[in-house]
C-alpha positions in Angstrom: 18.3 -64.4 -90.1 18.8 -60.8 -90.9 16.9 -57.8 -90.8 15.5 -57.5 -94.7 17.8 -54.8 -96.7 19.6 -53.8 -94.1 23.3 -53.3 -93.1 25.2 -55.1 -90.2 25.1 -52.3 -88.6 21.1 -51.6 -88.4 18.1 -50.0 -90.2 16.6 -46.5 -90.6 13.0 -46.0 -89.6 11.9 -45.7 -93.9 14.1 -49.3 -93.9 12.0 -50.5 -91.3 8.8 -49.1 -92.5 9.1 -50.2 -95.9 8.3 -54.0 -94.3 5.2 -52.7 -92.6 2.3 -55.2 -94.0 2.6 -58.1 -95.2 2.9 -61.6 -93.7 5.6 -63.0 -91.7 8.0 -65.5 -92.7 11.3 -66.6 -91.2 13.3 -65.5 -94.1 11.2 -62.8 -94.9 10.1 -60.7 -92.1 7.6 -57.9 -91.7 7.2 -55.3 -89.0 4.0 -55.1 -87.5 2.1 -51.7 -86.5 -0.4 -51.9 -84.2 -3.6 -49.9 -84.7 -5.9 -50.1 -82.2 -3.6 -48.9 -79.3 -3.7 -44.7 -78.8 -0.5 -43.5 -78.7 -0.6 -42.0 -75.0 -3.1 -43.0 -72.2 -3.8 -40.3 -69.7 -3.2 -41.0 -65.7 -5.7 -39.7 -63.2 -3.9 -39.0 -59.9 -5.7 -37.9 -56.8 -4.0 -37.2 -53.5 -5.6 -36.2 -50.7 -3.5 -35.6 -47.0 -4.5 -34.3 -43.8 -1.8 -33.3 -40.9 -3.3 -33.4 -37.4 -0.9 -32.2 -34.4 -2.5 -31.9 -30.5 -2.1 -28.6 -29.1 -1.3 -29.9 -25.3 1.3 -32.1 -26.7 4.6 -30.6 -28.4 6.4 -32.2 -31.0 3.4 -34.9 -31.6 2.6 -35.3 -35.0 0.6 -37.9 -36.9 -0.3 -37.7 -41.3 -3.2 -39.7 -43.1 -3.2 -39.7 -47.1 -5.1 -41.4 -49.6 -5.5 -41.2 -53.3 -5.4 -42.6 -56.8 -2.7 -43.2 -58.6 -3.0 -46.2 -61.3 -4.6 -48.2 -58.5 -6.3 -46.7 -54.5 -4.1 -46.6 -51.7 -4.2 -45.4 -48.5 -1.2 -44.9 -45.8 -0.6 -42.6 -43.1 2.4 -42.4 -40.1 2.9 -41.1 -36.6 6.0 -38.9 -35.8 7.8 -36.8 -32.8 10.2 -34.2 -32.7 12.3 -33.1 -30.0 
């Protein structure tokens, strides 16, 4: 089926929200709005890094982080230069 009063070619947002309410039917459709979800949700992100390099050793290199970011993680790496 179609989209209620509109054109071929789509609907405008009052179109659409004139249908808010209401209860569905295939011939008859509604669009539903959702009232319990906030419309943003904030994000905590925490990253914490630490570089440690031996003085005796040139080009030696190795990097630890950790953090928070929608879930822990925790990596780090080793690395040399020439």
């Amino acid at each position: 089926m179609g989209k209620p009063g509109c054109a071929p070619g789509g609907c405008s947002d009052a179109q659409l929200a004139a249908t808010e309410g209401g209860i569905d039917d295939p011939s008859d459709p509604h669009r539903f709005r959702e009232s319990n979800v906030p419309p943003a949700l904030p994000i905590v992100n925490v990253i914490l890094g630490m570089d440690f390099r031996l003085p005796h050793v040139r080009g030696w290199e190795a990097k630890i982080e950790g953090g928070f970011y929608d879930a822990f993680f925790l990596g780090g790496g080793v690395g040399y230069t020439f």
